[in-house]
MDTraj code that builds the backbone (N, CA, C; nanometers):
import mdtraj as md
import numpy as np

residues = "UNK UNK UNK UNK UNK UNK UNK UNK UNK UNK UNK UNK UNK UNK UNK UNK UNK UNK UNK UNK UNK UNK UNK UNK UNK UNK UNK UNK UNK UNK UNK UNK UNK UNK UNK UNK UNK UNK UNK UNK UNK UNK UNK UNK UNK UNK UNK UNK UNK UNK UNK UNK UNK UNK UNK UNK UNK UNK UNK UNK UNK UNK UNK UNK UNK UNK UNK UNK UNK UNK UNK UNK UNK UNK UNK UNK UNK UNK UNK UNK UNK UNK UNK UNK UNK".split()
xyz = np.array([
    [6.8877, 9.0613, 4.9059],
    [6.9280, 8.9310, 4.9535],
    [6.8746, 8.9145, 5.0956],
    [6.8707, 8.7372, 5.1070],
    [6.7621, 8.7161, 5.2353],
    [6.8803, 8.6775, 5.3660],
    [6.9162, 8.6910, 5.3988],
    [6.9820, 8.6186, 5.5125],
    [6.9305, 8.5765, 5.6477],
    [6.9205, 8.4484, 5.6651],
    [6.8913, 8.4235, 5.8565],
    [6.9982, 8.3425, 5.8905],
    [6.9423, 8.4347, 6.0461],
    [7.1035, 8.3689, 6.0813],
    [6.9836, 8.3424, 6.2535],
    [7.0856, 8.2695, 6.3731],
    [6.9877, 8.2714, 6.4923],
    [7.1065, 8.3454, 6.6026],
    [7.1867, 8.4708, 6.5422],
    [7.2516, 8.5492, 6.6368],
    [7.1690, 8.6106, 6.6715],
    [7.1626, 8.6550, 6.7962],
    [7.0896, 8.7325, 6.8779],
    [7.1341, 8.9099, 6.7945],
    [7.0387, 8.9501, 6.7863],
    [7.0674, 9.1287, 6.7344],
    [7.2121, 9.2505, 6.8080],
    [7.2031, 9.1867, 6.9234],
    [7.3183, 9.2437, 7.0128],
    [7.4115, 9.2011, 6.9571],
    [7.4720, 9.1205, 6.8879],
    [7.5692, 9.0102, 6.9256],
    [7.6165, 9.0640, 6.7678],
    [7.5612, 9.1050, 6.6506],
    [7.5825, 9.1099, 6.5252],
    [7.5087, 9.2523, 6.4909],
    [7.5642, 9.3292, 6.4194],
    [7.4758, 9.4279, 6.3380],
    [7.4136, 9.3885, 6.2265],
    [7.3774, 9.4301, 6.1101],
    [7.3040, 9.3528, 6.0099],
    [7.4466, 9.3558, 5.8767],
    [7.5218, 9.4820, 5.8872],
    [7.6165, 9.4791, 5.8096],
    [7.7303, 9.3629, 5.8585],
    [7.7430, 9.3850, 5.9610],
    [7.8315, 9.2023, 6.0111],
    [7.7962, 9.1451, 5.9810],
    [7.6868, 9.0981, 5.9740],
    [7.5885, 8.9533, 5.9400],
    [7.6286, 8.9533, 5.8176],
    [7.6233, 9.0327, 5.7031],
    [7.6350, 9.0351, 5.5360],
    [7.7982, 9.0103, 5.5190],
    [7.8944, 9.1128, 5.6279],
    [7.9970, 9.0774, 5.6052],
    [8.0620, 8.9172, 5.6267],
    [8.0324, 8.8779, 5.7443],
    [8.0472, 8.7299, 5.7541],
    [7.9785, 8.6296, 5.6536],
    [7.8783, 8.6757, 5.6161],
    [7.8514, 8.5734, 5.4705],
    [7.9323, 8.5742, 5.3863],
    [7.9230, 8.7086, 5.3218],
    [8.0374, 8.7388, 5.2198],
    [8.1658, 8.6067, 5.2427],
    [8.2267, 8.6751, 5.3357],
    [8.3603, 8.5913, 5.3572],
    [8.2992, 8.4611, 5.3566],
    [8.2260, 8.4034, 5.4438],
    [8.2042, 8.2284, 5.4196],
    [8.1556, 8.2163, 5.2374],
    [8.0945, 8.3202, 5.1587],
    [8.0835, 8.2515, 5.0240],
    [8.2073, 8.2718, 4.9519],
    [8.3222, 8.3157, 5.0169],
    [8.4301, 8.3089, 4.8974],
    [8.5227, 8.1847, 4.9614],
    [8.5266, 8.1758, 5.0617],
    [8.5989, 8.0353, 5.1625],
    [8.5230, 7.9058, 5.0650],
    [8.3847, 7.9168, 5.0870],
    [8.3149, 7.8109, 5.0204],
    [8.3718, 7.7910, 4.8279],
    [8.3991, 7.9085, 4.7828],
    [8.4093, 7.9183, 4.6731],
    [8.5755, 7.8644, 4.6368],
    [8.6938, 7.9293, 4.7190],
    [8.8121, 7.8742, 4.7287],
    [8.8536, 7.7407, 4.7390],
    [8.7341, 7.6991, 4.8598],
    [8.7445, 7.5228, 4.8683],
    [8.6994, 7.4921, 4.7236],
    [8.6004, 7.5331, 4.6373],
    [8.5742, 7.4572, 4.5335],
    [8.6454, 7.4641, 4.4281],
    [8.7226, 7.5749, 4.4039],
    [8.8139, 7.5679, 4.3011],
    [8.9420, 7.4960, 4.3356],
    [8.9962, 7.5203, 4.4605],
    [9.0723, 7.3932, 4.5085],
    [9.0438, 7.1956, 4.5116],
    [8.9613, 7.1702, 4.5150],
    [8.8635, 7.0550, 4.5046],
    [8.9216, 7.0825, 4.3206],
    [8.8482, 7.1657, 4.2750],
    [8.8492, 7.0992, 4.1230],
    [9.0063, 7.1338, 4.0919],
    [9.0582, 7.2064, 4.1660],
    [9.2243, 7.2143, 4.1142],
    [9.2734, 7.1089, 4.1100],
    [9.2811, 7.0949, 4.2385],
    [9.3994, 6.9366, 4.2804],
    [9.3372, 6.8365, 4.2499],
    [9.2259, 6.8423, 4.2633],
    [9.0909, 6.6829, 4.2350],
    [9.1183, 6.6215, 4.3712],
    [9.0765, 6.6603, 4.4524],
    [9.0672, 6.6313, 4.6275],
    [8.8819, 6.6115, 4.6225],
    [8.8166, 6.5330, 4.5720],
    [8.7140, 6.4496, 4.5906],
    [8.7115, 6.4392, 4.7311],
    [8.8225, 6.3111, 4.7326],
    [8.8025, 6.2308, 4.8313],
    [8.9589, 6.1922, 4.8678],
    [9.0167, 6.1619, 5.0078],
    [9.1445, 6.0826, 4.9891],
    [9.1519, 5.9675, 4.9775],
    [9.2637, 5.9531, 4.9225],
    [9.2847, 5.8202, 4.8941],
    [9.3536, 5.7277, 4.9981],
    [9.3777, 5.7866, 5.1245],
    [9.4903, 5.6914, 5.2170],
    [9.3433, 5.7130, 5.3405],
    [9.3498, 5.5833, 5.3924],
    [9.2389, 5.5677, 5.5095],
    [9.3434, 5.6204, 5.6122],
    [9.4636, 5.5629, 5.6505],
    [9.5579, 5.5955, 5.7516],
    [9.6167, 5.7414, 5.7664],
    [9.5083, 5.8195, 5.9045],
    [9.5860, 5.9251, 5.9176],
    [9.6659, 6.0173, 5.8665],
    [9.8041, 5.9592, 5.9229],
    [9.9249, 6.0494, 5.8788],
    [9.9264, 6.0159, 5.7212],
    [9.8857, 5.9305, 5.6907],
    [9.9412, 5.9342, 5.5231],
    [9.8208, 6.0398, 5.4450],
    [9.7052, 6.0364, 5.5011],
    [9.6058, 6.1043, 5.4632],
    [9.6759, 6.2706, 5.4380],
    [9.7036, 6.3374, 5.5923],
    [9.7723, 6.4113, 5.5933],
    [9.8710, 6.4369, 5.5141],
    [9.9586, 6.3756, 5.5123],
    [10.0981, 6.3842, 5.3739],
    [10.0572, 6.4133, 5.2526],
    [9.9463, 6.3389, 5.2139],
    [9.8383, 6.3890, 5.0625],
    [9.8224, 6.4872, 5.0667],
    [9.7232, 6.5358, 5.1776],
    [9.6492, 6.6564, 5.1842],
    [9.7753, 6.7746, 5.1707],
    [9.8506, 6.7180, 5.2282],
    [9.9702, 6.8653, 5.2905],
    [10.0684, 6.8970, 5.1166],
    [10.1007, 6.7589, 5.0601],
    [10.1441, 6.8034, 4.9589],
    [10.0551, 6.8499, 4.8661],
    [9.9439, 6.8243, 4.8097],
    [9.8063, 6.8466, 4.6977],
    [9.8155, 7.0359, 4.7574],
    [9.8159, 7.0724, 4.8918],
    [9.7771, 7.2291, 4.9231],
    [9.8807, 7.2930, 4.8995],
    [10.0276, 7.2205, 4.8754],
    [10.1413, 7.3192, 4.8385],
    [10.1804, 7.3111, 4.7161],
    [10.0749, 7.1834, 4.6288],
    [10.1220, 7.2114, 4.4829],
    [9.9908, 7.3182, 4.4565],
    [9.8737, 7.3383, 4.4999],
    [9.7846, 7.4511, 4.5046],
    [9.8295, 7.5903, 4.4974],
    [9.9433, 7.5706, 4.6110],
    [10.0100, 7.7284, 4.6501],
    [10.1181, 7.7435, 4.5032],
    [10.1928, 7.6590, 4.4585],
    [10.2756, 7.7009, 4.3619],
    [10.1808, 7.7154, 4.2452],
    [10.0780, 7.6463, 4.2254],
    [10.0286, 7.6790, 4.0900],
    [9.9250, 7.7813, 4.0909],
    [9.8995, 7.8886, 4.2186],
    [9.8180, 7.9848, 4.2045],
    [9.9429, 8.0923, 4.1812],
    [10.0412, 8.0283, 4.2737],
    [10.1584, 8.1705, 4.2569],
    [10.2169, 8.1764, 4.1579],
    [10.2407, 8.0718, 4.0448],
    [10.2762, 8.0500, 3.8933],
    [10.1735, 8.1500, 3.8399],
    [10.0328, 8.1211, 3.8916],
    [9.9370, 8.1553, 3.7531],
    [9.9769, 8.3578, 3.7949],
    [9.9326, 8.3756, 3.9206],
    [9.9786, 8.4725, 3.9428],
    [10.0617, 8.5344, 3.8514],
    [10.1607, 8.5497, 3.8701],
    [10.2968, 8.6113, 3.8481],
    [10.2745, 8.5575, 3.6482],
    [10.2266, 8.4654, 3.6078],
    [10.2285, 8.4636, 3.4532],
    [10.0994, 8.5814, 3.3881],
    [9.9602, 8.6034, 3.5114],
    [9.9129, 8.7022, 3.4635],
    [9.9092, 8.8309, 3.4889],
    [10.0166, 8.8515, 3.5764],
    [10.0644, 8.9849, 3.6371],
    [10.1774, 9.0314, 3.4804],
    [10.1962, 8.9218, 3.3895],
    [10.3326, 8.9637, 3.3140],
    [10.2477, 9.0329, 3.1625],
    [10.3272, 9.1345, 3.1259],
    [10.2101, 9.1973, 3.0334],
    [10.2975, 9.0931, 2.9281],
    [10.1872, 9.0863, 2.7500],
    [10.2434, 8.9816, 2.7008],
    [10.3253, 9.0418, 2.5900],
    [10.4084, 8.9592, 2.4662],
    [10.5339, 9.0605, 2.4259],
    [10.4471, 9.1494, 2.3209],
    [10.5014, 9.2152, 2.2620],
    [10.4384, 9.3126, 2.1741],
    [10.3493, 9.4518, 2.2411],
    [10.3384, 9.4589, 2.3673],
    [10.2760, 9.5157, 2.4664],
    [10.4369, 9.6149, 2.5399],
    [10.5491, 9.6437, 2.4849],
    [10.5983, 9.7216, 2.4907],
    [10.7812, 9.6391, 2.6176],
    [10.7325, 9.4584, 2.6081],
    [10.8338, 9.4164, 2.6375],
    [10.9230, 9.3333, 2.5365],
    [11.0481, 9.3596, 2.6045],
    [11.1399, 9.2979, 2.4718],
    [11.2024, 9.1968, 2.5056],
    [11.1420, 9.1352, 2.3759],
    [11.1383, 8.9633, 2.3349],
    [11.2886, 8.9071, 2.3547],
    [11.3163, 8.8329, 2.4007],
    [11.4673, 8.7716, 2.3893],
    [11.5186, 8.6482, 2.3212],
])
top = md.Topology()
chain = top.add_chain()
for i, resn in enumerate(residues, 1):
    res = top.add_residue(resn, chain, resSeq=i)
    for name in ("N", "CA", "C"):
        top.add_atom(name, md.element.get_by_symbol(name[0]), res)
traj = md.Trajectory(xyz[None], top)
């Protein structure tokens, strides 16, 4: 893999440089599955604070439905040695 970057060589080693990509391609990647989670295109309120209120609720129904999916695929399924009720 090619990377340029215009840090000066002092300033970065070459394994920093790879590590800081890394992290910006999974940030980049999080925003996009968030985008297609919530469907945050675009907002829908021109006004500020209401913009905000969207944004703020759409990222905490994000947080419950990763921590749902979580915790439903952390659960082994029945017949796998849990008992059914």
């Amino acid at each position: 893999m090619i990377v340029v970057t215009s840090l000066d060589a002092s300033v970065c080693d070459t394994d920093e440089v790879f590590a800081l990509y890394r992290t910006r391609c999974h940030i980049g990647l999080a925003f996009k599955r968030l985008k297609s989670l919530i469907h945050i295109e675009r907002l829908p309120a021109k006004d500020p604070n209401l913009a905000r209120a969207w944004l703020y609720s759409h990222l905490i129904f994000a947080l419950l439905i990763n921590t749902l999916s979580s915790n439903t695929l952390d659960s082994p399924p029945c017949g796998t040695g849990c008992q059914a009720t």
